[in-house]
N, CA, C and O atoms as a GROMACS GRO file, in nm:
protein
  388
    1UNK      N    1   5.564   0.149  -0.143
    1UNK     CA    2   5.496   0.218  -0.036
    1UNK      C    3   5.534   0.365  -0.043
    1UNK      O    4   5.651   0.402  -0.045
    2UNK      N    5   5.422   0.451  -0.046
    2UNK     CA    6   5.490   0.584  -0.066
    2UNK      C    7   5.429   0.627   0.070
    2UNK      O    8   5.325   0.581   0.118
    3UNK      N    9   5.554   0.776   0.154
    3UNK     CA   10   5.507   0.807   0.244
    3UNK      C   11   5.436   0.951   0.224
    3UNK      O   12   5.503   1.040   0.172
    4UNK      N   13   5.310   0.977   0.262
    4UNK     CA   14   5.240   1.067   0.255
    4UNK      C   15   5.298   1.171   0.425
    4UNK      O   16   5.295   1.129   0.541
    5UNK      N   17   5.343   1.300   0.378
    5UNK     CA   18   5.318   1.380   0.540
    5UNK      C   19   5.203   1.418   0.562
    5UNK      O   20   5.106   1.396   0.490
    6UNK      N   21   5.204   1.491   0.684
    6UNK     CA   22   5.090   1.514   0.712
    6UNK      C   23   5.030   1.628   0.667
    6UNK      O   24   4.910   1.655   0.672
    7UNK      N   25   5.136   1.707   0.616
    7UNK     CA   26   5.074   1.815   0.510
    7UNK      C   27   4.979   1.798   0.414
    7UNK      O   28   4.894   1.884   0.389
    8UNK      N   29   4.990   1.658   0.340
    8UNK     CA   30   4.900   1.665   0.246
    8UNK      C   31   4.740   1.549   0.291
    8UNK      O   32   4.672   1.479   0.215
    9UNK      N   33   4.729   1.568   0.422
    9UNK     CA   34   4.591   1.531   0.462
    9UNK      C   35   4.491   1.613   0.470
    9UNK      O   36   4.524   1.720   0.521
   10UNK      N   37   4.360   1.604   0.433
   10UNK     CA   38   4.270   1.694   0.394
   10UNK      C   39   4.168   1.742   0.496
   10UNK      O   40   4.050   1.768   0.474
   11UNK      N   41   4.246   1.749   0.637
   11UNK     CA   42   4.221   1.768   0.761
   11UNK      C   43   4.312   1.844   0.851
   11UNK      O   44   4.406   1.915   0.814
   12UNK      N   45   4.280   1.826   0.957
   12UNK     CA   46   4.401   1.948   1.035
   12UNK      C   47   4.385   2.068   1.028
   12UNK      O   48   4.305   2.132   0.960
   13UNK      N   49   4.472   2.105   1.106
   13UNK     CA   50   4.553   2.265   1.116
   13UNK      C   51   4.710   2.268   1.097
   13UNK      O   52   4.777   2.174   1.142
   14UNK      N   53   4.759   2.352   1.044
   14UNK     CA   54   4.909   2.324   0.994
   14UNK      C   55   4.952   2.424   1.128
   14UNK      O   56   4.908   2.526   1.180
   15UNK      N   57   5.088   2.311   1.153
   15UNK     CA   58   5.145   2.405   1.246
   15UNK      C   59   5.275   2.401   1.214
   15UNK      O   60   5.312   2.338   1.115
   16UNK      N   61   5.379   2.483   1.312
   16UNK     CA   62   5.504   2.497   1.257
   16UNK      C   63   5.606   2.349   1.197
   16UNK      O   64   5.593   2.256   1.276
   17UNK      N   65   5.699   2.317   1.077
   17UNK     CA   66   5.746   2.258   1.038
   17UNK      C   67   5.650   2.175   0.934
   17UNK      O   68   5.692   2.064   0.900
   18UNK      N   69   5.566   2.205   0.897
   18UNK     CA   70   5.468   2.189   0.820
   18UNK      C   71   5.412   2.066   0.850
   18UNK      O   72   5.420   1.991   0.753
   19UNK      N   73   5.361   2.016   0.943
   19UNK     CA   74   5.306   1.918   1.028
   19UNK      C   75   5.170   1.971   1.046
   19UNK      O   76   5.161   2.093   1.063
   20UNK      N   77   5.048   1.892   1.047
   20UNK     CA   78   4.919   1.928   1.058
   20UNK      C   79   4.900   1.884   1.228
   20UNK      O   80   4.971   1.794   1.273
   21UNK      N   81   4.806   1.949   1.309
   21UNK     CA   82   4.715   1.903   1.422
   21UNK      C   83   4.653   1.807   1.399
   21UNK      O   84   4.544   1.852   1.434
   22UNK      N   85   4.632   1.713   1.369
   22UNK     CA   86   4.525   1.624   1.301
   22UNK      C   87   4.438   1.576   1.476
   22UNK      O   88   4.477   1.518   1.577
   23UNK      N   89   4.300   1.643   1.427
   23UNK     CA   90   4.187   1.587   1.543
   23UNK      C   91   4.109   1.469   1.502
   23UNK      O   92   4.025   1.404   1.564
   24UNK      N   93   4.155   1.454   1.383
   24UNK     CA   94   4.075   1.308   1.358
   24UNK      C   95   4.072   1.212   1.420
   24UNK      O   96   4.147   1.238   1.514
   25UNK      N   97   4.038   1.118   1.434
   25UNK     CA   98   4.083   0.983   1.549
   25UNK      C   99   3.987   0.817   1.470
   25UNK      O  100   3.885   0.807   1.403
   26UNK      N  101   4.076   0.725   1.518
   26UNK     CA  102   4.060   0.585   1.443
   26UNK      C  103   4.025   0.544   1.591
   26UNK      O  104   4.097   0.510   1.686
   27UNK      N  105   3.873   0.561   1.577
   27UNK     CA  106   3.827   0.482   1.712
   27UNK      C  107   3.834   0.597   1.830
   27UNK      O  108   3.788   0.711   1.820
   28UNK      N  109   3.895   0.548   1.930
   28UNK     CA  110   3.899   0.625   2.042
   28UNK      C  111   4.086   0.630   2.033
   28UNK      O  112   4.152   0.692   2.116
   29UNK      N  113   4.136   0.568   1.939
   29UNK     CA  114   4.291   0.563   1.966
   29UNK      C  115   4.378   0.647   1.963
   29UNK      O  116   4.484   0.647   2.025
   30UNK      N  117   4.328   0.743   1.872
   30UNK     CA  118   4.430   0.888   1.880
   30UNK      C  119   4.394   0.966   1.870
   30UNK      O  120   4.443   1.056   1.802
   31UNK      N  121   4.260   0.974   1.955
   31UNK     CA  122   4.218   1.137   1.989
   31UNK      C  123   4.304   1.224   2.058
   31UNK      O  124   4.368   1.188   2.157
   32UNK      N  125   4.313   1.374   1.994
   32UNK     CA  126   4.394   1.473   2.070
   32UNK      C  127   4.528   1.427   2.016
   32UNK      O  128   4.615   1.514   2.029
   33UNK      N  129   4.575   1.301   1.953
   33UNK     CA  130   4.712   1.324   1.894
   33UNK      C  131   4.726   1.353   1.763
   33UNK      O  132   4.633   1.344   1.682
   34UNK      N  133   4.869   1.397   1.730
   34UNK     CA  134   4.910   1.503   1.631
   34UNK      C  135   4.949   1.390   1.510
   34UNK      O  136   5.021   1.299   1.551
   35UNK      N  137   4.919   1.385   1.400
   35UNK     CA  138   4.948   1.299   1.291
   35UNK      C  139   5.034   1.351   1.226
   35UNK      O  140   5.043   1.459   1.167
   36UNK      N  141   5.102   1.262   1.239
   36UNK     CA  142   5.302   1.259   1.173
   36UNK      C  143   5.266   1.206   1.020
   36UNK      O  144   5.286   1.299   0.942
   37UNK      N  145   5.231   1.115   0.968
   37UNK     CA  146   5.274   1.080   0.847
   37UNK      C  147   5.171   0.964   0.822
   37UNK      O  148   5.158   0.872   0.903
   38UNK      N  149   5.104   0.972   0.714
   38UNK     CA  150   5.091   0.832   0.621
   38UNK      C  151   5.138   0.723   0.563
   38UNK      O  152   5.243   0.748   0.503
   39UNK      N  153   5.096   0.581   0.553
   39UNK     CA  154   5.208   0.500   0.484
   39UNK      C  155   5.136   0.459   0.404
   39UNK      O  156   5.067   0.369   0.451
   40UNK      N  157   5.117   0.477   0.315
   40UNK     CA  158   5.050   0.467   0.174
   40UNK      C  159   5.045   0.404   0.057
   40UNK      O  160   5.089   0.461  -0.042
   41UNK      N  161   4.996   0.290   0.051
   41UNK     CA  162   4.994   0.205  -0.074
   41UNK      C  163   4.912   0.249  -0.187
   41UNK      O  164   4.857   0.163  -0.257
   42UNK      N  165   4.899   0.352  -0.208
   42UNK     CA  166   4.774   0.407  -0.335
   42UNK      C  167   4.654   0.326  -0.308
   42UNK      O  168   4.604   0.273  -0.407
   43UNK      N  169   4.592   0.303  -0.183
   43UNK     CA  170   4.434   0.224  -0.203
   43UNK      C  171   4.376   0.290  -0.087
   43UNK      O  172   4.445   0.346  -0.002
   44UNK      N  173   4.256   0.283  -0.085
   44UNK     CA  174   4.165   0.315  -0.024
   44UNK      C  175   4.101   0.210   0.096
   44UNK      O  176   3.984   0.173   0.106
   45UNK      N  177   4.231   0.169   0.194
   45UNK     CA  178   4.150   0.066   0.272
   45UNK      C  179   4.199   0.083   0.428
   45UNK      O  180   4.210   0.002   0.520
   46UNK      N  181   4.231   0.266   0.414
   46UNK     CA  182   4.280   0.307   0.591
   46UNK      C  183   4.458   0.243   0.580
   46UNK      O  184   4.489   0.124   0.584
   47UNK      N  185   4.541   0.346   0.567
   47UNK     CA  186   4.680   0.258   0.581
   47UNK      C  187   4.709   0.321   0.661
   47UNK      O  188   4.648   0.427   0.676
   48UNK      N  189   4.829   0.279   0.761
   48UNK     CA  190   4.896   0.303   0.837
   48UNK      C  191   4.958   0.406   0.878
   48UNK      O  192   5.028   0.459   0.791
   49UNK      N  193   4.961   0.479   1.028
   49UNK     CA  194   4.952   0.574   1.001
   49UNK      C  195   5.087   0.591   1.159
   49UNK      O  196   5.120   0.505   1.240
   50UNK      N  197   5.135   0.746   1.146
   50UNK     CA  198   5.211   0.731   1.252
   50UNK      C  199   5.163   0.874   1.329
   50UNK      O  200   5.171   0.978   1.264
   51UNK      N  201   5.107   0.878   1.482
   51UNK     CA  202   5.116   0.978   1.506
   51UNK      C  203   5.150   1.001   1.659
   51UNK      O  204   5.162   0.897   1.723
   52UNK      N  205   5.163   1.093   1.714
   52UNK     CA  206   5.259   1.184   1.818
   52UNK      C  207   5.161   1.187   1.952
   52UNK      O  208   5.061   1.258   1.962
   53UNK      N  209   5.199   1.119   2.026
   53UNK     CA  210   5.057   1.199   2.161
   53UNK      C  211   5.143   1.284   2.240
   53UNK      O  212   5.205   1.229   2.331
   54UNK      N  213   5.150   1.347   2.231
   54UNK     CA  214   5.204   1.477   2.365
   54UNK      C  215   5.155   1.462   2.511
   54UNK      O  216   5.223   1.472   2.613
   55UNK      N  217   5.002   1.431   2.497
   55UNK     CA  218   4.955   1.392   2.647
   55UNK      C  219   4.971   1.242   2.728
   55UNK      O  220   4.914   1.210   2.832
   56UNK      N  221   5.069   1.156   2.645
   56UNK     CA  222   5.053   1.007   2.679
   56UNK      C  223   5.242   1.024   2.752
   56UNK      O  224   5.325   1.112   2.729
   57UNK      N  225   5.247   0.949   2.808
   57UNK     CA  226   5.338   0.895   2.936
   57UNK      C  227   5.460   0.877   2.827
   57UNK      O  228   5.442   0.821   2.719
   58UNK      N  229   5.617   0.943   2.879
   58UNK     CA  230   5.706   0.887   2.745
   58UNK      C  231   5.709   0.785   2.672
   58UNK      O  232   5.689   0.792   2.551
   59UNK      N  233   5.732   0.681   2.731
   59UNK     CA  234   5.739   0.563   2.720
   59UNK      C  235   5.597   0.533   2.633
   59UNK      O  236   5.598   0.411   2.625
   60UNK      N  237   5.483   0.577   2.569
   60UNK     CA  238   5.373   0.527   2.465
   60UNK      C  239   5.344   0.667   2.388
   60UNK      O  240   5.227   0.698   2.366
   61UNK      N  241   5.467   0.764   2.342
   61UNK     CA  242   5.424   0.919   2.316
   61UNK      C  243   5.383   0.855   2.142
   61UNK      O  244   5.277   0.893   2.090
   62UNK      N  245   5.485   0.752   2.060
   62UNK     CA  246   5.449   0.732   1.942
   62UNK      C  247   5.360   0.615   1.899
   62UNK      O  248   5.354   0.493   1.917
   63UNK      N  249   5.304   0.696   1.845
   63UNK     CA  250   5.159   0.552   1.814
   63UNK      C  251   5.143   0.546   1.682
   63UNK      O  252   5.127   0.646   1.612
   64UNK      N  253   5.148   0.384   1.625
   64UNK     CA  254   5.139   0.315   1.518
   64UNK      C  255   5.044   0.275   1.485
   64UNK      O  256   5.023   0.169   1.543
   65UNK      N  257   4.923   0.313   1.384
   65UNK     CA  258   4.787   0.252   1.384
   65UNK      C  259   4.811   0.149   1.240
   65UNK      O  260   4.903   0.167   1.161
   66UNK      N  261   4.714   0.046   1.227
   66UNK     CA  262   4.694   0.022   1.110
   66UNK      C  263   4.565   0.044   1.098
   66UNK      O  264   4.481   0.096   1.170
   67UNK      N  265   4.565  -0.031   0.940
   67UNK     CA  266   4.421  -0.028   0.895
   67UNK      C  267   4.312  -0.172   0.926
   67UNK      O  268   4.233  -0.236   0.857
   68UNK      N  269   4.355  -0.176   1.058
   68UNK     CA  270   4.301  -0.313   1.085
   68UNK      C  271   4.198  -0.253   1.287
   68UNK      O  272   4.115  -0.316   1.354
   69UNK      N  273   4.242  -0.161   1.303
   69UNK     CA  274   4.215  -0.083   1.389
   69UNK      C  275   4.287  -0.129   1.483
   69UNK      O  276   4.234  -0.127   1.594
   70UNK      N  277   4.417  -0.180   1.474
   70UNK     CA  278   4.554  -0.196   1.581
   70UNK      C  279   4.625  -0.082   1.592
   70UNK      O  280   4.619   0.020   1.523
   71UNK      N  281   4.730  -0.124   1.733
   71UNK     CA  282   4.778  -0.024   1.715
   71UNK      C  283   4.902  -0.039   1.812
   71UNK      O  284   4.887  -0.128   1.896
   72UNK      N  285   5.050   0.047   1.819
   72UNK     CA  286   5.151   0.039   1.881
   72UNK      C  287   5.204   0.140   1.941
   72UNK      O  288   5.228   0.243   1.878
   73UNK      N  289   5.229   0.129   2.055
   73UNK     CA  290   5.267   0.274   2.133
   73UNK      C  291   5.434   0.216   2.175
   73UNK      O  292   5.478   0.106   2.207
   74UNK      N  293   5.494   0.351   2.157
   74UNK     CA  294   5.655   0.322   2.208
   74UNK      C  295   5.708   0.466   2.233
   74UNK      O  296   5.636   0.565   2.241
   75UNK      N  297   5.853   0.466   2.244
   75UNK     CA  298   5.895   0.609   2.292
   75UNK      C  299   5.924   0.633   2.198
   75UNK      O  300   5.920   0.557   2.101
   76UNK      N  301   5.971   0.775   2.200
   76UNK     CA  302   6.065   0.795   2.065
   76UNK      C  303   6.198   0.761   2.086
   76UNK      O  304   6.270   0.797   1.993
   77UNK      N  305   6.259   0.699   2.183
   77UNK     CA  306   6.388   0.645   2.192
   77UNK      C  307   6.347   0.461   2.112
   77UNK      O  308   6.435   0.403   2.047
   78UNK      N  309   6.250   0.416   2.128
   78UNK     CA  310   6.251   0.290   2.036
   78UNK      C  311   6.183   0.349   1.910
   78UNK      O  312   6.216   0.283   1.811
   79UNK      N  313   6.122   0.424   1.888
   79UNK     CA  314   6.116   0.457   1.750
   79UNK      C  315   6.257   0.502   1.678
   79UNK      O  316   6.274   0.484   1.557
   80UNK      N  317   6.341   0.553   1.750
   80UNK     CA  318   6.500   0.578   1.691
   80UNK      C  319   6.552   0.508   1.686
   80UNK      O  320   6.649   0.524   1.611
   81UNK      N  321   6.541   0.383   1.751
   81UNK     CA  322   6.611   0.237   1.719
   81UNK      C  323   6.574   0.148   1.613
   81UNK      O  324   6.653   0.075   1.552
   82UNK      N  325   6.413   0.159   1.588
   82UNK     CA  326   6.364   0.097   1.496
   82UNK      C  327   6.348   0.150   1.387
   82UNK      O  328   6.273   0.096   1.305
   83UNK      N  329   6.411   0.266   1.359
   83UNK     CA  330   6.498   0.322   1.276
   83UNK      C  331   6.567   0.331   1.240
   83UNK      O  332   6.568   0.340   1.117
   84UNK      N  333   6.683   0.337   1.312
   84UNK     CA  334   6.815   0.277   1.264
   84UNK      C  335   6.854   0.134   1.247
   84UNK      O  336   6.966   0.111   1.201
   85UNK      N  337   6.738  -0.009   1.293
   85UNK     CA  338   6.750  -0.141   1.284
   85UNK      C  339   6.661  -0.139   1.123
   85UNK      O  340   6.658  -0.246   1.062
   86UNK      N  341   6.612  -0.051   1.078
   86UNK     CA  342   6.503  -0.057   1.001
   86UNK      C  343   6.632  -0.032   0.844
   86UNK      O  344   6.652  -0.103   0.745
   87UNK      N  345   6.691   0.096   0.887
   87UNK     CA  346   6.821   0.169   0.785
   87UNK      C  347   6.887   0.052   0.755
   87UNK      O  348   6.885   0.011   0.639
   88UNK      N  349   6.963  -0.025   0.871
   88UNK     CA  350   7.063  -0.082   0.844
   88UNK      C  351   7.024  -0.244   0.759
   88UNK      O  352   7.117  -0.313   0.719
   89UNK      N  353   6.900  -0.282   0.742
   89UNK     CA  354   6.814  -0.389   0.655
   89UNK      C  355   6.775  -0.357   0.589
   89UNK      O  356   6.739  -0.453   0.521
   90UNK      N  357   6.729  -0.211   0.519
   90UNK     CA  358   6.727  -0.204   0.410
   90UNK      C  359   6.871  -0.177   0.302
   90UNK      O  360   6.876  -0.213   0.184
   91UNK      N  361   7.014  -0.082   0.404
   91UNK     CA  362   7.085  -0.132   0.352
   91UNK      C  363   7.141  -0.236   0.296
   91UNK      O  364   7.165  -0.226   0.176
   92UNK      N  365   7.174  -0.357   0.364
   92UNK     CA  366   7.189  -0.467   0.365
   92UNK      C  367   7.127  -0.518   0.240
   92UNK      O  368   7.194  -0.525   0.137
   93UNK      N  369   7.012  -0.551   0.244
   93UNK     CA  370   6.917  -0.567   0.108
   93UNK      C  371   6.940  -0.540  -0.030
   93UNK      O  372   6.937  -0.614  -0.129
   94UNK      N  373   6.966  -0.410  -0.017
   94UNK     CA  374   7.003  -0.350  -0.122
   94UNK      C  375   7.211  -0.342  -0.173
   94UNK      O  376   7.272  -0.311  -0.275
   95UNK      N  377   7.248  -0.384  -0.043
   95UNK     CA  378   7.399  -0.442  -0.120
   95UNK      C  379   7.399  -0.618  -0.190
   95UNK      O  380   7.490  -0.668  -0.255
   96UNK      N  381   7.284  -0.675  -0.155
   96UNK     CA  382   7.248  -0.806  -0.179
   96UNK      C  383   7.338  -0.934  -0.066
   96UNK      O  384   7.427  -1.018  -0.077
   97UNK      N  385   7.250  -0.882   0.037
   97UNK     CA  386   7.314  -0.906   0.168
   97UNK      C  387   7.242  -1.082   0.201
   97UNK      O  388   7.272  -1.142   0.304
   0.00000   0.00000   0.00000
């Protein structure tokens, strides 16, 4: 899985930290939010995508789309957890845990 930023989407406006505006939207689901990153399997079938709402309530600011037109809203305090639960299994894995 390679991760694409949002720099290299062929949309947007680049703003500071080299992060794009992205106005695109999957449905009605993330209009007006800012697209963080691609998750990218080299195919062409909509992958997964992570992006930022600024205007949504803390508690649903990060939103998880797939390519299935789902989607997951959380804070960024459980996105930092499921980050660091995410680190510590792929460590694991890779000591042959």
């Amino acid at each position: 899985m390679n991760l694409h930023p949002a720099g290299d989407q062929t949309t947007g406006t680049r703003i500071a930290g080299g992060r794009t505006a992205d106005t695109r939207t999957t449905g009605d689901q993330t209009a007006g939010a800012q697209h963080i990153a691609t998750f990218c399997g080299q195919c062409d079938c909509g992958c997964p995508q992570l992006w930022f709402d600024h205007d949504a309530e803390p508690a649903r600011q990060v939103v998880l789309t797939d390519d299935h037109g789902q989607r997951i809203q959380l804070s960024v305090q459980q996105l930092d957890d499921l980050h660091a639960e995410l680190a510590e299994a792929v460590a694991a894995l890779k000591a042959g845990a």
